[in-house]
N, C-alpha and C positions, 0 to 999 in steps of 0.2 A: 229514512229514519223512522223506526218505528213511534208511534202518534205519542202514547203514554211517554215514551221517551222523553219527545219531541219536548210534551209539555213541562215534564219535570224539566229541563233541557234551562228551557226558557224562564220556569220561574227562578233558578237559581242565578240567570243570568240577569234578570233586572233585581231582581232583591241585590246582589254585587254591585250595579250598576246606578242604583238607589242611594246605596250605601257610599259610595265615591262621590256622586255629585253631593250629597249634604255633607261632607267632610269637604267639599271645595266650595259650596256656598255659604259654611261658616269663616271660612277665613277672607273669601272674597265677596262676599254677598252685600257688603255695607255700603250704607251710603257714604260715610267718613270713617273718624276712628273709632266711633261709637256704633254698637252693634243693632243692626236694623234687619229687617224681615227677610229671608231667604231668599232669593231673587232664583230665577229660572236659568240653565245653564244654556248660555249661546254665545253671541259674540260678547266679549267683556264689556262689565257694567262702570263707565266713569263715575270715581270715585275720587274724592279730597281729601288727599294725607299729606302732613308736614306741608303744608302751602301749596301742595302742586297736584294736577288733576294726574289720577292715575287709569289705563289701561291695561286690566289685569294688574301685573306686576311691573309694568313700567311707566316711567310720566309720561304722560299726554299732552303737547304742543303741537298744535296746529293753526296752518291758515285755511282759513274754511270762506262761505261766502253767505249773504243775502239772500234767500229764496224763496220770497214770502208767500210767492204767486202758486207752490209745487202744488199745492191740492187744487187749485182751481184748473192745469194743465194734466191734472190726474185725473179727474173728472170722467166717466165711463162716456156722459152723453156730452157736455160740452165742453171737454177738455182736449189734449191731443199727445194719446200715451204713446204715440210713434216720437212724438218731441223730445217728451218727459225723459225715455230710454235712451235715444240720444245722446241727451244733454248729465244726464244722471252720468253713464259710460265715460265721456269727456270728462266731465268733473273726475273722476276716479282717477282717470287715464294721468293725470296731473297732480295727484294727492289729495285733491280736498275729500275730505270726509266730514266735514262737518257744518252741515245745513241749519241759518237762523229761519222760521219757518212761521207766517201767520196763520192763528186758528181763532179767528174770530171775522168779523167785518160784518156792519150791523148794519139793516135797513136796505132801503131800497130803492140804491142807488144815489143818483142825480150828479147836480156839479161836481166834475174834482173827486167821485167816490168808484172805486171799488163795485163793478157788477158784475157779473148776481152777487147776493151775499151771503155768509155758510147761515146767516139769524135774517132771515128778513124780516120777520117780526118777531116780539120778544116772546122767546121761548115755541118758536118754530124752525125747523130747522131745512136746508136743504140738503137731501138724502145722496142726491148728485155730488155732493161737495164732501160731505161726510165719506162715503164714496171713496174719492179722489183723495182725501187723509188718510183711511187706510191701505191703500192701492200704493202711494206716495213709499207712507212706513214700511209696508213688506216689500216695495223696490228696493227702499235704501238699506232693509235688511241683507236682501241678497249679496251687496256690496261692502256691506259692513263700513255702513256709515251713521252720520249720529242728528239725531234731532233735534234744535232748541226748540219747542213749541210755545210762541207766545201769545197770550188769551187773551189779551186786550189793547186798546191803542189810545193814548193819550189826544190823536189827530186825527184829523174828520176825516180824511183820505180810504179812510177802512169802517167809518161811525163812529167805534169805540165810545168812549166815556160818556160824549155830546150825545149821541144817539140815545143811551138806555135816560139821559136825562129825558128827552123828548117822547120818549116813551110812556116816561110818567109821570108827564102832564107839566114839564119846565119851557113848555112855548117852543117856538121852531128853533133850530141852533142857527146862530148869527156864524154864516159860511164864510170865512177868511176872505177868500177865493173871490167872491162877489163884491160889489165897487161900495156896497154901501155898510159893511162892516169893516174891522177892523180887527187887527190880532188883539187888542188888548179886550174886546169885543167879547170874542170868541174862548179867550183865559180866563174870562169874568164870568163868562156861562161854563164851561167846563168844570170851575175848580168846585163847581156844586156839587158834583160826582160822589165828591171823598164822604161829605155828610150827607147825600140823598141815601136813607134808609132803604125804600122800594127800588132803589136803582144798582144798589147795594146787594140786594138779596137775589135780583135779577142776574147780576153777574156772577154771585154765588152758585145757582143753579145751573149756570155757564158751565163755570170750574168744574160744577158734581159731575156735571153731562158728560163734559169730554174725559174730563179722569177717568171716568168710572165705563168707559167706551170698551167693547173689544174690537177687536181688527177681526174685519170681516172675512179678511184672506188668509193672514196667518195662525186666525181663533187665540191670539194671545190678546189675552189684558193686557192694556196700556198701561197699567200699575207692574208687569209683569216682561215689559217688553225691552229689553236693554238698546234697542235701537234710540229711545228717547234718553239723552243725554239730562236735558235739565226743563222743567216748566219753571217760562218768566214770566214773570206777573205780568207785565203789560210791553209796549212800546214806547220808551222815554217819558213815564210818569214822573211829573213835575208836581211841587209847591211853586201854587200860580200865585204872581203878582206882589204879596207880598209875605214876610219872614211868621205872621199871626197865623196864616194859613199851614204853616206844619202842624198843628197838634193836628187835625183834620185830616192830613195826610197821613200822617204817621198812626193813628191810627189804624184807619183804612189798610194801610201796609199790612201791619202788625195782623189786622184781621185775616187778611187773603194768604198772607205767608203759613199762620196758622192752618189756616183749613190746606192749604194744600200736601202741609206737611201730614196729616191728619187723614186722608186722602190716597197720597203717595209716600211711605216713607222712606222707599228704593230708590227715587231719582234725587238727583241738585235742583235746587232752587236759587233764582237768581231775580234782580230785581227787572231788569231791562233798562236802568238808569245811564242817561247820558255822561255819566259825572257829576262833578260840580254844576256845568250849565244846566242842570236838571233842577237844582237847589238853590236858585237866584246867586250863582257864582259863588258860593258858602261852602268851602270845604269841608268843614265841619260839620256841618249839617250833611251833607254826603258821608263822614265818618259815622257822624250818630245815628243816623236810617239805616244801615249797612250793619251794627252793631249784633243784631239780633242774631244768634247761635243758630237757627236754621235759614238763616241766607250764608247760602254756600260759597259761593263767591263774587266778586265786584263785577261788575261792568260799566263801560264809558262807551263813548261814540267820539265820529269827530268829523267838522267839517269844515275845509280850509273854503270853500266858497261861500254856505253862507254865514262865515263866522266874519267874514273881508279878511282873509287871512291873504286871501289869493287875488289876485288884480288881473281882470283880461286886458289891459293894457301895458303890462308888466310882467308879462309869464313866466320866463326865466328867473329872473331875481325874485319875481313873488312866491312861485316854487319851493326855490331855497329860503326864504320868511316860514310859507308854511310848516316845512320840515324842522326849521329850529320851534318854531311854536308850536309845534305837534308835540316834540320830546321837553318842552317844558310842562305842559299839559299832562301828559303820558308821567312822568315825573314825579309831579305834583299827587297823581294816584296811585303809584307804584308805592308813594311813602303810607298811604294809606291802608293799603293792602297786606304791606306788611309788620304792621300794626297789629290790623287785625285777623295776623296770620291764616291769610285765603286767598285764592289764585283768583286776577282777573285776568278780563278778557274786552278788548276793543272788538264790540260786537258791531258796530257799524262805524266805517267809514269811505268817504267814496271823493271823487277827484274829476273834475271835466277833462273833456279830450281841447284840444288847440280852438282857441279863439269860442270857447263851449261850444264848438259844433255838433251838431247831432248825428251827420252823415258817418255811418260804419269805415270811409275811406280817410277820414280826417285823423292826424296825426295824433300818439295817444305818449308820445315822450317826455311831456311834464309830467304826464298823471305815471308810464312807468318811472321815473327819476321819483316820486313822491314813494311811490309801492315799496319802493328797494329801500328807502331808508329806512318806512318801517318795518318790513321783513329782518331787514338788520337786527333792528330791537328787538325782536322775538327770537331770533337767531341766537343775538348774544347773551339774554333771559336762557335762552333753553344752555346752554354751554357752561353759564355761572347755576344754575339751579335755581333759576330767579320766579317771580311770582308772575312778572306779564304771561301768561301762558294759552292765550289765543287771539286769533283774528278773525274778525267775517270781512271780508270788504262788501262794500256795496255798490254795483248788486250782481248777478251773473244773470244774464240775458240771454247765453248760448245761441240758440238758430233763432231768437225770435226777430220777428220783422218790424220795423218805425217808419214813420214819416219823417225825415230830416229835415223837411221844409217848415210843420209847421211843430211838430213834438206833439203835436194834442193829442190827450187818446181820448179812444170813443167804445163804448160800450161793444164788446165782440171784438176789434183790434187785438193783437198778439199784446203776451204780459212780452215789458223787457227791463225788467228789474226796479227802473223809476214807477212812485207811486203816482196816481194819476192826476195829479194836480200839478207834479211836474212834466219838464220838456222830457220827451220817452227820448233814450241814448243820451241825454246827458250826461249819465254816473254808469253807466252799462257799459259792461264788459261782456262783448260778445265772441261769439265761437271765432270769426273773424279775428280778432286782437291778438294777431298769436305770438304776438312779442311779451302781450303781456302776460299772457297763458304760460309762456315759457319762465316767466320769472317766478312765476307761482309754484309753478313743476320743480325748480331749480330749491327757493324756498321751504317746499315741502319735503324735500330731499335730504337737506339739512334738519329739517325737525327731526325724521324719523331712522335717521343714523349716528 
C-alpha cells in the first residue's frame, strides 16, 4: 500500500474507532446509574444497577474465592509465577472469576504475621511485592477475571490497623496470639486507629500510593483498569468493644470512602464488613455505616467454626445447625440490602475438613454438604433477581504445600489460603479437593446460564 495511503488509511480508522468506543463508554462507562468518568475499553467494567452487579450488559453472580496471598506468589524474585499460572488456569478451568485480594500487610513480620510485607516501614515500600500486584492484575486480565483489592486489615495477621498505631508511637501492639495478652487486649489498642490523626494520614497516603499505581505490565492506571472490580476499605473493620466507639468509626469510614471515591471514580467501593458481627451484633448500626451513597454494595462473612456454630464432636448434625444458622444470618442482611437497594456479597467464608484435620487426604463432606447449601442461595438469588449476588469462599490454596502435623507456618513456607496465625489447611481448598472443585464448576455453571 502506498505509505501516504497507508497514513491517511489509518487516521480515518482510529478517528472511526475513537468515535465508537466513546459512544460505548458513555453508556457503559459508569460506576452505577449515575454518570462517572470514561472508563477504558476491555473487558467489562462491574457496574450496580437496579440492586444487581452488572457485566456489560448482563447481571453479574458469582462464586469467586479468598486470594489474599496472589501478589506475594507473583513476586518476580520470591514469589512462584509457575504456581500463580497454574492455580490462576484451574480457577478459570471451574468458573471463578473473581479474586478477594490483599494489598497491604504492614511491618516486619514476627508471630502470627505475614512475611515480607508489601510496607515494612511506614511509607516504604517492597518493589518485589508491588511487582507481583501488577504481574498478579495483568495475569488476571488475560483471563478476564476480577479484583477485590483490600487496603487494610482490622487483624494483626497482615499489621493493619495495630501496626500504623505502633508506628506512631502507640507502644508495641498487645499480639493476641501470645500467652500474655488477650483479644479484648488487642480491640482496646486497635480501636485507637479510627481517631489516631498520623495514623490516619499514614494509611491515607497508603490509598494515594496504590490507587494512584500503574501496572508495570499492562501500563494501564489502576483508576483505568477494569480488571479491579471494587477497592474495600479494609478487612472486617469493626466498632471495638463498645456501642460509643461508632461515632469514631464512622467517621473514619466516611473519610476513607470519600478519598477513594475521590481517587477512583470508575470502580465499586465496598466496606470489607463482616455484617452485623462487625458492629457488636447491631443490625442497625451495620444499616447506618452502609448507608452512605458511595458504598456500593454490602458485604458479610461467616464462620460456622469460630462462631461455635459447628461442633467437632457432632459434625453431622452441627453441619446441618450451621446451614440453618448461616441462612438466618444471610437473611437478616439480605433485608438490609434490600433496603438500601445494593447488591451484596459473602466475601468470606470457610468450613474445616473431618475432625479439623489439616492433611490434604482427610475427608472434606461436611465442609462440601455446607458449600452446596450455600451455592444454593446464590443460585436461587441469581433465578429470582435477588440482591445476594456473590461469594468468596475461604480460601483457595491450589498446589500449595502444609504441614498437617503441626499447621504452623513459618516464614518462606508455601501461602495456603489460612492466614498465619491459623492451623495452614484448616479452611484450604486445595487443587487436590476435587470433589469440592467440582461443586464450584457445577455452581458456576448455573450462575452464568
Amino acid at each position: 500500500m502506498n505509505y501516504q495511503i497507508h497514513i491517511n488509511f489509518l487516521s480515518k480508522l482510529n478517528i472511526k474507532l475513537i468515535g465508537i468506543a466513546l459512544v460505548f463508554a458513555l453508556f457503559s462507562g459508569c460506576k452505577s446509574t449515575s454518570f462517572k468518568k470514561v472508563a477504558k475499553l476491555d473487558i467489562p467494567l462491574i457496574t450496580v444497577k437496579n440492586s444487581k452487579f452488572y457485566k456489560g450488559d448482563n447481571p453479574y453472580y458469582f462464586v469467586g474465592t479468598n486470594y489474599w496471598y496472589g501478589p506475594l506468589i507473583a513476586a518476580k524474585n520470591i514469589g512462584d509465577r509457575e504456581r500463580l499460572i497454574k492455580e490462576l488456569d484451574l480457577m478459570k478451568g471451574i468458573g471463578i472469576d473473581n479474586l478477594r485480594i490483599l494489598v497491604g500487610a504492614e511491618g516486619d513480620g514476627g508471630d502470627s504475621r505475614v512475611s515480607p510485607a508489601l510496607q515494612p516501614k511506614q511509607g516504604e515500600y517492597n518493589e518485589d511485592l508491588l511487582d507481583g500486584l501488577d504481574f498478579l492484575l495483568a495475569e488476571m486480565r488475560k483471563r478476564n477475571m476480577y479484583a477485590v483489592l483490600y487496603l487494610n486489615n482490622n487483624w494483626i495477621w497482615s499489621g493493619g490497623m495495630s501496626e500504623y498505631l505502633k508506628w506512631n508511637g502507640y507502644g508495641e501492639v498487645p499480639n493476641p496470639f501470645l500467652e500474655q495478652f488477650s483479644w479484648d487486649d488487642y480491640m482496646s489498642y486497635t480501636k485507637q486507629f479510627h481517631s489516631c490523626e498520623p495514623c490516619k494520614e499514614a494509611f491515607y497516603k497508603h490509598v494515594k500510593f496504590i490507587i494512584g499505581r500503574t501496572n508495570s505490565y499492562t501500563k494501564l492506571k489502576y483508576t483505568d483498569d477494569n480488571t479491579i472490580m471494587s477497592w474495600q476499605v479494609a478487612n472486617e473493620p469493626r466498632v471495638m468493644m463498645t456501642p460509643e466507639h461508632e461515632a469514631a468509626f464512622a467517621s473514619w469510614l466516611k473519610e476513607t470512602v470519600a478519598l477513594i471515591e475521590s481517587l477512583d471514580p470508575n470502580h465499586l467501593i465496598s466496606t470489607g464488613a463482616e455484617g452485623k458481627a462487625s458492629y457488636l451484633q447491631d443490625i442497625d448500626m451495620y444499616k447506618r455505616l452502609h448507608s452512605n451513597k458511595d458504598i456500593d454494595y454490602l458485604t458479610m462473612h461467616m464462620w460456622p467454626k469460630n462462631w461455635s456454630w459447628y461442633d467437632i464432636n457432632d459434625e453431622k448434625a452441627s453441619t446441618l445447625v450451621s446451614i440453618d444458622r448461616a441462612n438466618a444470618y444471610m437473611n437478616e442482611h439480605l433485608i438490609v440490602a434490600e433496603s438500601l437497594k445494593k447488591p451484596i456479597v459473602m466475601s468470606e467464608f470457610g468450613f474445616p475438613r473431618e475432625k479439623e484435620s489439616l492433611a490434604k487426604s482427610s475427608s472434606v463432606e461436611n465442609r462440601n454438604t455446607f458449600y452446596n447449601a450455600i451455592f444454593n442461595r446464590i443460585i436461587e438469588n441469581k433465578n429470582e433477581g435477588g440482591v445476594l449476588a456473590g461469594l468468596n469462599f475461604w480460601g483457595f490454596a491450589g498446589y500449595g504445600t502444609n504441614n498437617p502435623d503441626n499447621g504452623k507456618w513459618q516464614t518462606g513456607d508455601d501461602f495456603t489460603a489460612d492466614p498465619p496465625q491459623e492451623p495452614q489447611g484448616l479452611n484450604s481448598v486445595f487443587a487436590s479437593d476435587t470433589s469440592t472443585l467440582d461443586i464450584i464448576k457445577s455452581a458456576n455453571s448455573k450462575l452464568t446460564n
